[in-house]
C-alpha positions as CSV (number, residue, x, y, z in Angstrom):
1,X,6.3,105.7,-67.8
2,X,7.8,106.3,-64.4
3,X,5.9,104.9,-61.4
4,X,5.5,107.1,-58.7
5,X,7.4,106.2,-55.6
6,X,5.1,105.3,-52.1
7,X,5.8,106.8,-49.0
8,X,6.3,104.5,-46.0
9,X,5.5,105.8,-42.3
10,X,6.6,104.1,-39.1
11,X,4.6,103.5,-36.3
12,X,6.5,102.2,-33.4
13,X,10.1,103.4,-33.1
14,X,11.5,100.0,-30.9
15,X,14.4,97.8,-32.3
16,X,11.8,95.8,-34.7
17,X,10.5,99.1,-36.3
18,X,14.1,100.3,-36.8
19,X,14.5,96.6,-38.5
20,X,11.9,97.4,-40.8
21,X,13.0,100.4,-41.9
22,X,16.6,99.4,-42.5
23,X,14.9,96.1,-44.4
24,X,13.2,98.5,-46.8
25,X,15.6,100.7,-47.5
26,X,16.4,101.7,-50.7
27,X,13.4,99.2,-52.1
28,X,12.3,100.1,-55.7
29,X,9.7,102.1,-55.8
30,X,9.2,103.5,-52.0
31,X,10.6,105.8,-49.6
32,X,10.3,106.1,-45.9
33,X,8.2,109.2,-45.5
34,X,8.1,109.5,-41.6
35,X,8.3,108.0,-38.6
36,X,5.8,108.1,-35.3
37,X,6.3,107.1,-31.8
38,X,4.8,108.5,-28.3
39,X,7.8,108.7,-27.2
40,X,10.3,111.4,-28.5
41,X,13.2,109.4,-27.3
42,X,12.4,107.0,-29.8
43,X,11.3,108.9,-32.3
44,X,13.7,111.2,-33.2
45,X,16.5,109.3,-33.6
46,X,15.2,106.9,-35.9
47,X,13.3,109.9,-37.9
48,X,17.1,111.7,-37.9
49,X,18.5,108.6,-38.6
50,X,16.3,108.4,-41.8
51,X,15.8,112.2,-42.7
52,X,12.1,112.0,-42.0
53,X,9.5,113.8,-40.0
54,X,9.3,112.3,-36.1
55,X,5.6,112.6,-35.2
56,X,3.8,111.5,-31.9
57,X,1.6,109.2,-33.1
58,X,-0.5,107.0,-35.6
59,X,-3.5,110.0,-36.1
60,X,-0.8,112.5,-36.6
61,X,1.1,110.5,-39.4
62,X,-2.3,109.9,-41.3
63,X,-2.3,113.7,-41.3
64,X,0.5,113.9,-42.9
65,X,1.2,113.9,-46.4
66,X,3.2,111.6,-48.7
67,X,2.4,108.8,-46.6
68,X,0.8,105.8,-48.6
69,X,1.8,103.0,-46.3
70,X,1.5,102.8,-42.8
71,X,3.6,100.0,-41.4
72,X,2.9,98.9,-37.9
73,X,5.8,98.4,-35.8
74,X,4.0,98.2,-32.2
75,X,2.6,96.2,-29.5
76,X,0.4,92.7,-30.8
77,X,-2.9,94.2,-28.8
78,X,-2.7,97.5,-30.7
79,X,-2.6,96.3,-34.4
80,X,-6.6,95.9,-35.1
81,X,-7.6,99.6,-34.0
82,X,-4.3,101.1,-36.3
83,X,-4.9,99.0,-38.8
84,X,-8.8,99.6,-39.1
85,X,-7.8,103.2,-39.0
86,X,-5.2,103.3,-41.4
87,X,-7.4,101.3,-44.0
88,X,-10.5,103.8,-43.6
89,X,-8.3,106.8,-44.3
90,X,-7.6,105.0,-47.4
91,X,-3.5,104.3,-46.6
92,X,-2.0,100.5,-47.6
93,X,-1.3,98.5,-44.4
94,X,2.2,96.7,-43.2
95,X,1.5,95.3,-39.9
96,X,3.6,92.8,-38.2
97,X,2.0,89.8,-36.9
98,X,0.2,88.8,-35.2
99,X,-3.1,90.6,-37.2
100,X,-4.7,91.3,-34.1
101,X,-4.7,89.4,-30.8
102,X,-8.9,88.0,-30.8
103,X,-10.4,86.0,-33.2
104,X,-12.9,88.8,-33.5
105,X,-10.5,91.6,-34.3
106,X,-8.8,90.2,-37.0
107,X,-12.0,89.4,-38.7
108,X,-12.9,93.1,-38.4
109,X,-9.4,94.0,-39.8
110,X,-10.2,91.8,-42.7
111,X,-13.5,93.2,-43.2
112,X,-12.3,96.7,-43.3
113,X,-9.4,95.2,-45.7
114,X,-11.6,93.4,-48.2
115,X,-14.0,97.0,-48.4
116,X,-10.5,99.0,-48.6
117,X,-9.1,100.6,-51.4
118,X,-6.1,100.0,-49.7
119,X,-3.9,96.7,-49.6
120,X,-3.2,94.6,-46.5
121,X,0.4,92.4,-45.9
122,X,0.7,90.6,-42.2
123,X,4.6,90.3,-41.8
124,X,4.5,86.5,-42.1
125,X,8.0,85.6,-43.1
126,X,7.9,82.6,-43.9
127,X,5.3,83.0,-46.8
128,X,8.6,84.7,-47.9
129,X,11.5,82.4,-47.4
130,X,13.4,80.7,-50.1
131,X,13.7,77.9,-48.1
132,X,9.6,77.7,-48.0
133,X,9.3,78.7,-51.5
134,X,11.2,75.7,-52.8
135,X,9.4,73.2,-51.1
136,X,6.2,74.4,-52.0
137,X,7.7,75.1,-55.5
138,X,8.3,70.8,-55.9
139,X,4.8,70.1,-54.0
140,X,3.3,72.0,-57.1
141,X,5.5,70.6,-59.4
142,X,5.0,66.6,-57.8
143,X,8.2,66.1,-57.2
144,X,7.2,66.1,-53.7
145,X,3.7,64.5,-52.7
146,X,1.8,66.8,-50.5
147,X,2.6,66.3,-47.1
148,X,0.5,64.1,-44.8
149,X,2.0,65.2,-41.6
150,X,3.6,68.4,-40.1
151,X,5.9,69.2,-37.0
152,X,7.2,72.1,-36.0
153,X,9.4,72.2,-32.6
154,X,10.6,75.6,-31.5
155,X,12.9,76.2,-28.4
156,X,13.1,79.8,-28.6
157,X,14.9,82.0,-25.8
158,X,13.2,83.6,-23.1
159,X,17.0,85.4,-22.2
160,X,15.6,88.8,-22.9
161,X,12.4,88.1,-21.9
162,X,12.2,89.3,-17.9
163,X,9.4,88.9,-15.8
164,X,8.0,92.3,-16.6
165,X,7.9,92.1,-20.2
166,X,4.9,92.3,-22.2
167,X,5.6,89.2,-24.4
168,X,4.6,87.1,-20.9
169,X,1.2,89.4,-20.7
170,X,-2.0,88.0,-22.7
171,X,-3.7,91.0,-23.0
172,X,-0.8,92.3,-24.8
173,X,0.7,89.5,-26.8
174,X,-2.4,87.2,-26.7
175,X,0.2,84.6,-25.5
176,X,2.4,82.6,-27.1
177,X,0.0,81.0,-29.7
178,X,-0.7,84.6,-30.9
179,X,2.0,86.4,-30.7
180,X,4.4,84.1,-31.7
181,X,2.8,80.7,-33.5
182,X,0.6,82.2,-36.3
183,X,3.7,82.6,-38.4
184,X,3.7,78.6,-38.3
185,X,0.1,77.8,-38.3
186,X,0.5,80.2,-41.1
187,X,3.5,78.6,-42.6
188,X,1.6,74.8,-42.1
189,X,-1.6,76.3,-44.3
190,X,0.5,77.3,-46.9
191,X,2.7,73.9,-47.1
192,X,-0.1,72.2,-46.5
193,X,-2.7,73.8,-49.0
194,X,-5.6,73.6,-46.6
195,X,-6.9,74.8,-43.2
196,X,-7.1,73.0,-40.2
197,X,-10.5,72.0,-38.7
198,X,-9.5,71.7,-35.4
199,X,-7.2,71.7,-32.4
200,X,-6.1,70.1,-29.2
201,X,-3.8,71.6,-27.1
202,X,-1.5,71.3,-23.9
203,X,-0.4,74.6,-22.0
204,X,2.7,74.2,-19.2
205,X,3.7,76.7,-16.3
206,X,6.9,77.2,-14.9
207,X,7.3,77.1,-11.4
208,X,6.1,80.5,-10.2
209,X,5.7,81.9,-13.4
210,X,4.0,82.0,-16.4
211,X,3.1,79.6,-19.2
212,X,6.6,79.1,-21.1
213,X,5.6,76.0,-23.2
214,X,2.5,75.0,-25.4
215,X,1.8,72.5,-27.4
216,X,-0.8,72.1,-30.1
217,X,-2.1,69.7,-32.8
218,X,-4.1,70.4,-35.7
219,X,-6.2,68.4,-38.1
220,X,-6.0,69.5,-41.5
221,X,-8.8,68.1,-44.1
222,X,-7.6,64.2,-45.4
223,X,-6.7,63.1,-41.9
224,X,-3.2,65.5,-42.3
225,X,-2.1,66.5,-38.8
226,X,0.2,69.2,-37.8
227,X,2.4,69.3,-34.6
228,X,3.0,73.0,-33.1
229,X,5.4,72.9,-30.2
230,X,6.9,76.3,-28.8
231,X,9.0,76.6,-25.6
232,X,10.7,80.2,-24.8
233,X,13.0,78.5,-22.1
234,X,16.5,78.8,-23.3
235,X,19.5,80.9,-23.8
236,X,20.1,82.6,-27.0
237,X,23.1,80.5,-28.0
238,X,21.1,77.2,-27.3
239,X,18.2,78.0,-29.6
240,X,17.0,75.1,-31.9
241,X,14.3,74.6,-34.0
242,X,13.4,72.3,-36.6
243,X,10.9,71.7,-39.2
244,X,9.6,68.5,-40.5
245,X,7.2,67.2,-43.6
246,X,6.2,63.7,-44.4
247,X,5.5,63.7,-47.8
248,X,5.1,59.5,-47.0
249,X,8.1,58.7,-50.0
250,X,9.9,61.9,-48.9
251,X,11.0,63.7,-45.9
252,X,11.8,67.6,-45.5
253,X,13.9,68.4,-42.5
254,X,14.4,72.5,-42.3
255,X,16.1,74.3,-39.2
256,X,15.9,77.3,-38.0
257,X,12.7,79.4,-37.4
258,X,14.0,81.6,-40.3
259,X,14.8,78.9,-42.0
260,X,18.2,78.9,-43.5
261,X,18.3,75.6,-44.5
262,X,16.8,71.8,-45.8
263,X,17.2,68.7,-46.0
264,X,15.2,65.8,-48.3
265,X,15.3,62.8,-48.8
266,X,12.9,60.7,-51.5
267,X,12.6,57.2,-53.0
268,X,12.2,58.3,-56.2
269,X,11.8,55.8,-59.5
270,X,13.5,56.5,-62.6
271,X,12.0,59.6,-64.2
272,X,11.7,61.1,-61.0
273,X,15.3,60.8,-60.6
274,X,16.4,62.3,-63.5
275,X,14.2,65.7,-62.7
276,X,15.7,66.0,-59.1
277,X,19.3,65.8,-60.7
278,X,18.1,69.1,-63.0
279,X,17.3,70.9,-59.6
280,X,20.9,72.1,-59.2
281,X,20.6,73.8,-62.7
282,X,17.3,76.1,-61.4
283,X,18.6,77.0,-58.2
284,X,18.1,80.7,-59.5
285,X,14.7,79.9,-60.1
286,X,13.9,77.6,-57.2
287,X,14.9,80.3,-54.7
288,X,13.9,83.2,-56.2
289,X,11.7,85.1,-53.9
290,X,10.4,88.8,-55.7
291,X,11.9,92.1,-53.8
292,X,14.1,89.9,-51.8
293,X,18.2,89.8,-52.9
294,X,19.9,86.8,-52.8
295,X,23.5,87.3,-51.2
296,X,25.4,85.1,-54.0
297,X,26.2,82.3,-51.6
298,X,23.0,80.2,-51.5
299,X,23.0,76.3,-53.5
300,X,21.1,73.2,-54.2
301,X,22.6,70.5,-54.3
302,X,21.4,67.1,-55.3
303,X,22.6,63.3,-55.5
304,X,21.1,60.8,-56.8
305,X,21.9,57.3,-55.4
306,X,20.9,55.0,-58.1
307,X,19.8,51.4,-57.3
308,X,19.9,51.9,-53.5
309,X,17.0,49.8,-53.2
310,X,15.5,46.3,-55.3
311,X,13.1,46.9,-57.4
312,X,9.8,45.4,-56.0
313,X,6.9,47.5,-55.3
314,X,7.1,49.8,-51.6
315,X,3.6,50.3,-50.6
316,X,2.7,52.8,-47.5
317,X,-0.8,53.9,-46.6
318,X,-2.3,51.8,-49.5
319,X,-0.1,53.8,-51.8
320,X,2.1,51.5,-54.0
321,X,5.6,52.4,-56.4
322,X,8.7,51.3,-57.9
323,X,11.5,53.5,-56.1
324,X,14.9,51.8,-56.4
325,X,16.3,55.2,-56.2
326,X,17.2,57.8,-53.0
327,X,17.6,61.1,-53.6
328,X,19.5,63.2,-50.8
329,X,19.1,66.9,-51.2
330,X,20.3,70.2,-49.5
331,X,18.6,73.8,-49.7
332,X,21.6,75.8,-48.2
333,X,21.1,79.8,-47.7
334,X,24.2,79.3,-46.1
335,X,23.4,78.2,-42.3
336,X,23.1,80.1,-39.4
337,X,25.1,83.1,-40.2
338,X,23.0,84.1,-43.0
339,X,19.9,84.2,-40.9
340,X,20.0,87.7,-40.5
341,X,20.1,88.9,-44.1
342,X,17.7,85.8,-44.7
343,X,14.8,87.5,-42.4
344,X,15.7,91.1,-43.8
345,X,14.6,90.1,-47.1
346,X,12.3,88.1,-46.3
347,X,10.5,91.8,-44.6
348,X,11.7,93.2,-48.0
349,X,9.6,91.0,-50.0
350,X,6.6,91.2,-47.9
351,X,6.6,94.6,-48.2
352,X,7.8,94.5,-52.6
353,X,4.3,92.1,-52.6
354,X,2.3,95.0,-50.7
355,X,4.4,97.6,-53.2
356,X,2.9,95.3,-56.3
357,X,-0.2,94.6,-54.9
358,X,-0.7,98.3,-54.2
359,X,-0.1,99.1,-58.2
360,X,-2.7,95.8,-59.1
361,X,-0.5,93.5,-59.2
362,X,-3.5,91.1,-57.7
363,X,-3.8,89.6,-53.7
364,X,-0.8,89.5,-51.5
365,X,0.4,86.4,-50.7
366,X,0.3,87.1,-46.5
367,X,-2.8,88.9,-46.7
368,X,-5.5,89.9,-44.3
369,X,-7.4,86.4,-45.1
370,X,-4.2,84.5,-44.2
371,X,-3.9,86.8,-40.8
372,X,-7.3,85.9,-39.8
373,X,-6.8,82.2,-40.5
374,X,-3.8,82.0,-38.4
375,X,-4.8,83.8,-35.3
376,X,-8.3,81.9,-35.5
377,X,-6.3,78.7,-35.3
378,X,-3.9,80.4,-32.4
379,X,-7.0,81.4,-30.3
380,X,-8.7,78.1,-30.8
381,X,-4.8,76.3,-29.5
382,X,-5.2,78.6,-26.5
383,X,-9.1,77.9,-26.0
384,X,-8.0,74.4,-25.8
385,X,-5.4,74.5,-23.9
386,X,-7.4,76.7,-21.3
387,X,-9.7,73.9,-20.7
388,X,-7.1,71.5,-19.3
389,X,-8.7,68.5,-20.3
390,X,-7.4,68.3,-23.8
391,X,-10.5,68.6,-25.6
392,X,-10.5,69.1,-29.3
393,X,-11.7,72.4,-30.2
394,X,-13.5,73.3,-33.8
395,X,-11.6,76.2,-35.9
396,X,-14.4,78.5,-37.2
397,X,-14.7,78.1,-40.8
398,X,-13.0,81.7,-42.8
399,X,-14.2,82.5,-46.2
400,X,-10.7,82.4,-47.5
401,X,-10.6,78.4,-50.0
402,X,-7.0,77.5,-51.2
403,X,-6.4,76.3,-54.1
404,X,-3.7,73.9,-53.1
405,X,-0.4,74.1,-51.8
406,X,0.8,76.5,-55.0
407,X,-1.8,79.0,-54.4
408,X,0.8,80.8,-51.5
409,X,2.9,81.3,-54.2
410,X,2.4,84.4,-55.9
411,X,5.3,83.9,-58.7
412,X,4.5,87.4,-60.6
413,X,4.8,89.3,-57.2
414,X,7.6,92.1,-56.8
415,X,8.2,95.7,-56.9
């Protein structure tokens, strides 16, 4: 039996919406139905570009027919109201992050999701990164103890960003929390298998300008504490980011913030050792990541350096083992270069898990639970940092339990 195709519309017809589409493209089971932008200019091109329909606007796509998706392209402040609307006329939901840019908002998007026939997928990334996948695939497996400690550092560029743009606006973009940390606190829940409970945070100004750096930590249930930093302060070419878990025995070091590639290292005893040097054998398996297309360059590598240590009980934070052994291993999607095709399919599977969702294939794995959670713990960052006096500010609790780290998973997801 043949599956019928879905149609996608556009709305918002800017260089991330033409992303999107060219993401999608060609993506089993959907077709890009039409395209919708104020702004004719916009609009046509990409429609032309496509063979679709240009339209003015979100009301007039939902007119249309053959759309069954509406994917939101557009500003951060604009994606509750489209997505409420989209959802009550009974179309599935793609909207990039963040979900909405209050606290209140999102929880009204989830609302209207959870009473929806329709299905809802926040454009969190890294919930679909090989990279990602991987290290929560050996968390699950205990080759990797759940991590006690999270950092993230992020010096983005601000080199397109001029005074004038929106990004620097908070009643567009929320600020930088919003519109740009959810996909980490996002990415620390699902690493971390639990929400935080609450957050400090530190906002700085530039000189005569606005807030370009924030800081934020976040206590996770079991005393596990997460470290947000993001600065959008440097040219393009002198981006950096990096990563880190402390899995207390282990360390993960990933770069990039479409991560591209890892590092680990573990003290490991004897059986352990032997199941890290079968790794290199799953790498198909390991990376796979449903509705996204691996490029045929990506590896694992492992090596295992036996006896590197005596044999006498190590013992950190009361937790005692026999590891002789240190494991050094790489997750390589092939560096830097590949990061482009890396965050294409990582929007390809995001929108193969709303495709197979959509058909009852069971919850997304960014859905609108996991949009709510992360701009809840974004406003709560900025609520703290507002008060300049760095007072610890309680998350609201969301009724969205893990179920530990592998929950974020999703393995049967695809198109």
């Amino acid at each position: 039996m043949t599956v019928p195709s879905l149609g996608l519309g556009l709305v918002g017809c800017g260089s991330f919406g033409a992303y999107v589409l060219d993401a999608v493209a060609g993506l089993p089971g959907l077709h890009i139905a039409a395209v919708a932008d104020p702004e004719p200019s916009r609009a046509k091109p990409l429609g032309d570009r496509h063979g679709v329909v240009a339209l003015d606007g979100l009301d007039a796509l939902l007119d249309a027919e053959g759309v069954d998706i509406v994917a939101l392209a557009t500003p951060p402040a604009t994606h509750a109201e489209m997505a409420v609307a989209a959802l009550r006329a009974g179309r599935h939901v793609f909207c990039e992050k963040p979900l909405a840019t209050t606290t209140e908002d999102a929880a009204r998007v989830r609302d209207e999701a959870d009473r929806s026939a329709g299905t809802l997928v926040v454009d969190h990334v890294l919930r679909y990164n090989p990279v990602l996948r991987v290290v929560q695939r050996l968390i699950a497996e205990g080759l990797l103890d759940a991590p006690r400690r999270f950092l993230f550092e992020n010096d983005a560029a601000d080199q397109d960003l001029g005074p004038d743009h929106w990004f620097w606006d908070p009643e567009h973009s929320g600020g930088i929390f919003v519109e740009h940390g959810v996909h980490f606190f996002d990415a620390a829940r699902a690493l971390l298998g639990s929400e935080p409970e609450s957050v400090r945070a530190t906002a700085v100004r530039r000189p005569g300008g606005p807030v370009d750096m924030v800081i934020a930590d976040a206590v996770h249930p079991g005393g596990v504490l997460a470290t947000h930093l993001h600065s959008f302060t440097h040219a393009h070419r002198c981006e950096r980011q990096l990563m880190r878990l402390d899995h207390g025995f282990a360390e993960t070091r990933i770069t990039g913030w479409i991560p591209t590639y890892a590092t680990i290292t573990a003290w490991v005893g004897d059986q352990e050792a032997e199941r890290w040097e079968q790794l290199p054998g799953r790498f198909g398996e390991l990376l796979n990541v449903p509705g996204a297309r691996p490029h045929g360059g990506e590896r694992i590598t492992v090596t295992v350096h036996r006896d590197a240590g005596d044999t006498r009980p190590a013992r950190g934070r009361g937790v005692e083992r026999t590891v002789p052994h240190r494991v050094e291993a790489v997750i390589d999607l092939g560096g830097e270069m590949r990061k482009p095709y890396v965050y294409a399919q990582s929007v390809r599977a995001a929108v193969a898990d709303l495709l197979h969702s959509a058909r009852g294939g069971g919850a997304p794995v960014a859905d609108a639970h996991s949009g709510l959670t992360a701009v809840a713990v974004a406003r709560a960052a900025t609520l703290a940092a507002g008060t300049g006096t760095q007072q610890r500010v309680t998350i609201p609790a969301r009724p969205a339990p893990l179920q530990g780290p592998a929950c974020a998973l999703a393995e049967g997801s695809g198109a």
